[in-house]
N, C-alpha and C positions, 0 to 999 in steps of 0.2 A: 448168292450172287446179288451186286446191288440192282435196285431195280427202275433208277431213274436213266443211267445211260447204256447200262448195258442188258439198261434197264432199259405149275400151270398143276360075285355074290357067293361065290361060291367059296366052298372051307369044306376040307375033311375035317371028316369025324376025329379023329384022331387029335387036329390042331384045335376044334373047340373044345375036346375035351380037355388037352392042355392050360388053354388060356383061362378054365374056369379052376384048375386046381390051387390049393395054394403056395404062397412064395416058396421061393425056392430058397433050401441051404446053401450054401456057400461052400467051393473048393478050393482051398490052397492052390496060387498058383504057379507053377512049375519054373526053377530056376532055367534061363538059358543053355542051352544045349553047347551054347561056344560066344566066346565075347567079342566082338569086331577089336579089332588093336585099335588104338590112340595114339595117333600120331603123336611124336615128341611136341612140337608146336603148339598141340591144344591142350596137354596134361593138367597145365596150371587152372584151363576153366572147367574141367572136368572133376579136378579136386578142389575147387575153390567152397569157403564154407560160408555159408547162408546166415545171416541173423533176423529171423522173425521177429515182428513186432504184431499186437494186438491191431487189426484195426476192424473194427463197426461188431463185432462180431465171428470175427475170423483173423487169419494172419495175413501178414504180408510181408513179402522179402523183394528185391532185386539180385536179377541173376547178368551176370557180364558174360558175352559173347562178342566171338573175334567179326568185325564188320562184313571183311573179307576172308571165305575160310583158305582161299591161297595164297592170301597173305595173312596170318593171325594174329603176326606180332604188330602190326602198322597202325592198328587202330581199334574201337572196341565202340560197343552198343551196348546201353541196357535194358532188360524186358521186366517188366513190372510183372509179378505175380502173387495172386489168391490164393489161400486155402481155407476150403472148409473142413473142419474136419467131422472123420466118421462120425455119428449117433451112436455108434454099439462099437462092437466087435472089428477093428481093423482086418478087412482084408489084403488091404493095397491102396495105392495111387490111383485116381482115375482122372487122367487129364483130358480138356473139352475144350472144344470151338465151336462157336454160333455159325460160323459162314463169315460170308463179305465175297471178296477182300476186304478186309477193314472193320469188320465185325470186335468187338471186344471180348475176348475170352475172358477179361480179372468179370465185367462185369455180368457176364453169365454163370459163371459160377461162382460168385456171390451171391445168388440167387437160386444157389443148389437147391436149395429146398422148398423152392417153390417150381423152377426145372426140369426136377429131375425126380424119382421115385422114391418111396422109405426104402423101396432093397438096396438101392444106389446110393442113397446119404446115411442109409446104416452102414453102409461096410467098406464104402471108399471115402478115403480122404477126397475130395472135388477138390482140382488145382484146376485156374484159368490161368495164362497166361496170356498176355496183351503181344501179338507178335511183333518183331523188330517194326520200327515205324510209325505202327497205329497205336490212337487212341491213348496211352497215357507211358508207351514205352518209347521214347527218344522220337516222338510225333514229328516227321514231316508235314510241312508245309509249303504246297506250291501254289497253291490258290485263294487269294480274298474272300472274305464272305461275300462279296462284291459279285466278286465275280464268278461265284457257285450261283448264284443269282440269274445272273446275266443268263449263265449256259443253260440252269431250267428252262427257261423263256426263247430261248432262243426258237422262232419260226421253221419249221420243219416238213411241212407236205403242201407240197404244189409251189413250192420256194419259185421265186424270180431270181431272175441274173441276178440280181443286187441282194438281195437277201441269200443267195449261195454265196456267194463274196464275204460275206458279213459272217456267215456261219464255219465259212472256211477260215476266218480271221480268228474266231471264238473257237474255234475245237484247235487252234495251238496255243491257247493261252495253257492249258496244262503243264504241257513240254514246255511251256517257255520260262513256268512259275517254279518246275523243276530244279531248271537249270540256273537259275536265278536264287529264288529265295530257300529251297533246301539246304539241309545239310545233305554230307553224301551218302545219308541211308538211302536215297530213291534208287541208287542203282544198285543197290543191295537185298532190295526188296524181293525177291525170286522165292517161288512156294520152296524151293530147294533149299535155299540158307534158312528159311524159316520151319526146317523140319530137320536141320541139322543143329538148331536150336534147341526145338525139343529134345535131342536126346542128351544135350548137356545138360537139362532140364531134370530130365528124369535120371539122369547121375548123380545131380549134387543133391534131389530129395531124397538120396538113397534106395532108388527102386533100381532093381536088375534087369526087369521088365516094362517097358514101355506099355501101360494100359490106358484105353483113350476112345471118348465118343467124341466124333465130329459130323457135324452137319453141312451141306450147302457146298461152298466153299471148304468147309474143314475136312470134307474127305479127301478134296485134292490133298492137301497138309497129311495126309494118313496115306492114302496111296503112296507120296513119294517117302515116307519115311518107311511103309514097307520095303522099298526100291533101295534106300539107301542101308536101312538098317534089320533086313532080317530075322535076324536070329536075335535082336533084342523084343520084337511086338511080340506081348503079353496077351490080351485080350482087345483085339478094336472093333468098334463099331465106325459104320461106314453109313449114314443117314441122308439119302438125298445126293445120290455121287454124282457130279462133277468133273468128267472126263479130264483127265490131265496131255492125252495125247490128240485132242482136237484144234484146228486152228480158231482163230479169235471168232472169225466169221462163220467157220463151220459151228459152232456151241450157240452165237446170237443167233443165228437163221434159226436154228430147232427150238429155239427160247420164243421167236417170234410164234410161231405155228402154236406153240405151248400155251403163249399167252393169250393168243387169238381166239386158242376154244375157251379159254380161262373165261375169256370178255364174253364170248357166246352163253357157258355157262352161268355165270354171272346175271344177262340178260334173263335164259328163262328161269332164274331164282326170281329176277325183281317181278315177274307179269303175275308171281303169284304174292304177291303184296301188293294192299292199300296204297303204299308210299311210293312204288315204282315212280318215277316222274312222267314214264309216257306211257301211252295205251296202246293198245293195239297188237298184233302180233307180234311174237319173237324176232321176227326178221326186222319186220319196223321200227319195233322200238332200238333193236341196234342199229339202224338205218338212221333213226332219228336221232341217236347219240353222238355217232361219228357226225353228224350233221350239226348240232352243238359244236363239237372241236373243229371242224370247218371255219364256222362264223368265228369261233375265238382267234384263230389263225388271222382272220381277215381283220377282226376287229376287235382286240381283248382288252380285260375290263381292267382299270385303271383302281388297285388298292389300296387303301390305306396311309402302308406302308410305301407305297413305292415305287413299290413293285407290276408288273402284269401277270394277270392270267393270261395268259396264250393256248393254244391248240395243244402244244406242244407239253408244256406245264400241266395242264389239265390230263390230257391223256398217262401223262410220266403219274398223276397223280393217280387215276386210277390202277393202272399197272400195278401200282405199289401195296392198293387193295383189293388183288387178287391173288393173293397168294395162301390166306386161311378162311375160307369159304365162311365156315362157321362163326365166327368171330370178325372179320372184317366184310362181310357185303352189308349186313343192317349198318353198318358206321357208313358204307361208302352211298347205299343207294338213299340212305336221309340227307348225307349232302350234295349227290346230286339230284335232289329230288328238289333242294332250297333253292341252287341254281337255277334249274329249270324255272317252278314255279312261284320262286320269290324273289329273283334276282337277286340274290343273296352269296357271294361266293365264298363269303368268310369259311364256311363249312368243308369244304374241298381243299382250300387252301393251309386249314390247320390238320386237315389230315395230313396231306402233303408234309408239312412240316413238320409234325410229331414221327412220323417214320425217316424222315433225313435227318432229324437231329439240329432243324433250326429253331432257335431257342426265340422268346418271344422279343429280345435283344436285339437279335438280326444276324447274331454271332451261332455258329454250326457249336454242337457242343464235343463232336468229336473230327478227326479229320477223314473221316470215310471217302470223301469223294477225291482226295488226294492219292490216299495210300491204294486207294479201289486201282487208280489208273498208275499207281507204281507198279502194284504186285501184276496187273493184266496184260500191261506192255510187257513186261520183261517176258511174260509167262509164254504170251500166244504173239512170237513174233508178227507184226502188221506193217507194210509197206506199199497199200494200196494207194494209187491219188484220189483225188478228187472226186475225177472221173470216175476213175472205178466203181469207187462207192457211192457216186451218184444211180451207177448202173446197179448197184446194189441195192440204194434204195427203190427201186423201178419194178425190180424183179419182186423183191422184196413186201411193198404192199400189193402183192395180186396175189401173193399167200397170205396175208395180214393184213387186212386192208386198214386194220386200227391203228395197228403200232408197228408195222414193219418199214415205216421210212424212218421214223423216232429212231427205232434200234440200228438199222444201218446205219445212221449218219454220228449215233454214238460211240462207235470204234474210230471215226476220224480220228480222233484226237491220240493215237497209238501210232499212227502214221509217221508223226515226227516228232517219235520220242527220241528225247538224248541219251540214251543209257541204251547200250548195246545187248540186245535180244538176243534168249537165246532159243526160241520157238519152242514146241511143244515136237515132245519124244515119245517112241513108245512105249508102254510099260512095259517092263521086265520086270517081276519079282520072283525071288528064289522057290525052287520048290520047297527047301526045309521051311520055310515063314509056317509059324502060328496059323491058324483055322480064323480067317477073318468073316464078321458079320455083315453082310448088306444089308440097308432096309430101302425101302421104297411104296411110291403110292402109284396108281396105274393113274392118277391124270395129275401128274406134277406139273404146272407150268414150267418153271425154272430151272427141274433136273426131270427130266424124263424117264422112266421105267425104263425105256430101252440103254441107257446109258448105263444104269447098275446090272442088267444083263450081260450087257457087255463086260463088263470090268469086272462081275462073276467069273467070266471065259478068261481070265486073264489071271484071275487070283488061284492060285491051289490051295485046293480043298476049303474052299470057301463058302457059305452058305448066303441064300437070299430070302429072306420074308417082305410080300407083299402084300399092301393094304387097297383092297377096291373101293377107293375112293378119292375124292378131288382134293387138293391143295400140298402145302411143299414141305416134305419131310415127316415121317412120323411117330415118332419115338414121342411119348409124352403129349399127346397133340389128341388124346380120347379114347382110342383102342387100346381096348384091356388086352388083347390079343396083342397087339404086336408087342406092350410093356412086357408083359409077362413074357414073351420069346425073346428079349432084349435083355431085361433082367435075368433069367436061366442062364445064360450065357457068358454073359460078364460074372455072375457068379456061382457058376458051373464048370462054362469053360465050352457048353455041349451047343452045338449050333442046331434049328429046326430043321424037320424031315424033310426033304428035298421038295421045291416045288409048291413050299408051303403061302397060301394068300389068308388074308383077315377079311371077312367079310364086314360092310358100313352100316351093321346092325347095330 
């Protein structure tokens, strides 16, 4: 999920012993038991033939798909895609998503090999593809860098009449850059045409089998392509899932709570370092943070460039690094540490900037914050006012008192989209579907353990491995434990013993 608007001990015996043996062989994976038919209408992109070219180290092709799939002759879109291929032994395709909406699949796996495991770039081809929209496949655009600006900054807790007016003017510039300055992918955008992508995808590479890890975001992409396409999923992983049948506000609310402890724990990581910016007890020094974005609300500091730090900005920044403990708190608590006691803000703000993607330019380098609010309106129907969501932010910081008006007030903008929603459904998938993989962390901010619980109850014969421990997604991210149960299985085919956790040893 993006994370500026909508924008968190125990192990059988059994599983340690697993995750300390070594790699695992590799099985043949089983042709489809029955093909979904193909409509006359999309045969031509289902047989259409691919020409690879070198590029950096890997290939690359464009794949054509029909805009609208009920209507397929009227119009067409292309999706840029990667391959890396195998190191050894071809087992198969393994196609991947980072998350988002709006995350780049060519460039995550172009980066197979630093991503993902030697079992996994030994034996799969790594294909990314860039879905319809984002990043370098027929990219919409409905917003200035301008004005991706403006909306970080925009004032957000304890707002005056005049500053809700102003923010109510700024959360429809989306909708309105939409309907304006796009092409007509924005209404096309739905996780459902972008997983009926995929399987044109995995047609014209020649796979019979749809094989695919996704994270974040990419599992919704893999839930609904189980839903549509059954009896084609091969081997998936499901990393950090993403409920596909919540509404927009039910999924922010539990992301707020997520990310609340997220900041909590955060807090007592910094009281045991030097560089903490404040003293004092755990409760204080968060006391004294949120007290920071306070003042920047009231009075924020004039950059550079241009631009402000505001409350709002600041907060969106931290949010952004909270989500891998290990690797993002030292980056976040040295620059809020400069703020504090250097008045220095440069540090928070090129964090800030290095995780959205604004280039030193001023120019975004991909269009995330676009396509973020194409794919989420269509997704989680939203038709609250104002008011609503004003009532929302209300309720909202007395669970999160750091970022729960930030996240209310960042669905506005879904309100009055132009492109006709079609809410979120239940899942139903077939009982014959493939044996799919959950993973999960017991304190995700951004996807909750209890979410891939859930949608274990939903999958047949499905398996979940969890990791006790903090941050979002875990596949590659340190536990030999969970690689090694992720690995098995993509190249086995065998899911872990029921009920299986990794322990943060």
């Amino acid at each position: 999920m993006r994370s500026r608007f909508a924008a968190s001990i125990a192990v059988a015996a059994l599983v340690l012993a697993a995750c300390s043996s070594a790699n695992p062989s590799s099985v043949p994976i089983p042709e489809p038991l029955t093909t979904e038919s193909i409509p006359t209408a999309l045969q031509s992109f289902y047989r259409q033939q691919l020409k690879w070219t070198d590029c950096g180290g890997a290939q690359c092709t464009k794949i054509t798909v029909p805009l609208d799939y009920l209507n397929p002759g009227k119009a067409t879109t292309q999706l840029n895609v990667v391959k890396v291929a195998a190191q050894g032994d071809k087992l198969g395709s393994l196609f991947v998503n980072p998350g988002g909406p709006g995350g780049s699949g060519f460039d995550y796996a172009k980066s197979a090999l630093q991503m993902f495991t030697n079992a996994v770039t030994d034996n799969f081809d790594v294909i990314g593809v860039d879905p319809r929209g984002v990043a370098t496949s027929d990219p919409i655009q409905c917003l200035t860098d301008q004005q991706i600006d403006v909306l970080a900054s925009s004032v957000v807790m304890s707002i005056t009449t005049q500053q809700r007016k102003q923010l109510e003017e700024q959360s429809r510039l989306p909708a309105q850059g939409c309907g304006k300055l796009a092409s007509p992918n924005y209404a096309y955008m739905s996780t459902e045409n972008v997983a009926r992508d995929f399987d044109i995808a995995r047609a014209v590479v020649g796979e019979q089998r749809f094989n695919y890890l996704g994270k974040s975001y990419g599992t919704a992409v893999g839930t609904k392509y189980a839903e549509l396409f059954p009896s084609q999923v091969g081997r998936m992983v499901l990393d950090g899932v993403l409920p596909t049948d919540l509404t927009l506000d039910g999924v922010t609310q539990v992301q707020a709570l997520g990310f609340e402890q997220a900041f909590v724990d955060f807090v007592i990581d910094c009281g045991t370092h030097n560089d903490c910016p404040y003293q004092g007890s755990d409760s204080q020094v968060a006391q004294k943070l949120r007290g920071l974005f306070s003042d920047l609300d009231k009075s924020p500091i004039k950059l550079q460039d241009g631009r402000e730090l505001t409350g709002a900005f600041a907060r969106s920044a931290v949010l952004s690094y909270l989500y891998f403990p290990v690797t993002d708190y030292p980056k976040l608590r040295d620059a809020l540490n400069q703020l504090v006691n250097e008045s220095n803000a440069a540090p928070l703000v090129k964090l800030s900037d290095e995780r959205s993607g604004r280039q030193s330019d001023g120019q975004y380098r991909y269009n995330s914050f676009d396509s973020y609010f194409s794919v989420t309106c269509l997704d989680r129907q939203f038709r609250q006012s104002t008011n609503q969501v004003a009532s929302l932010a209300k309720a909202w910081a007395k669970i999160s008192p750091t970022f729960g008006e930030n996240l209310a007030w960042g669905i506005l903008p879904c309100s009055n989209w132009p492109a006709t929603a079609a809410g979120p459904a239940k899942v139903k998938i077939a009982s014959s579907v493939a044996p799919i993989l959950l993973v999960s962390r017991t304190q995700d901010p951004a996807t909750p353990v209890q979410w891939a619980k859930n949608l274990q109850r939903k999958i047949p014969n499905s398996g979940l491995i969890i990791w006790d421990s903090q941050g979002h997604t875990a596949y590659h991210q340190g536990s030999s434990c969970i690689d090694r149960a992720v690995d098995t299985y993509l190249l086995r085919g065998t899911l872990p013993l029921a009920n299986t956790q990794c322990s943060n040893a």
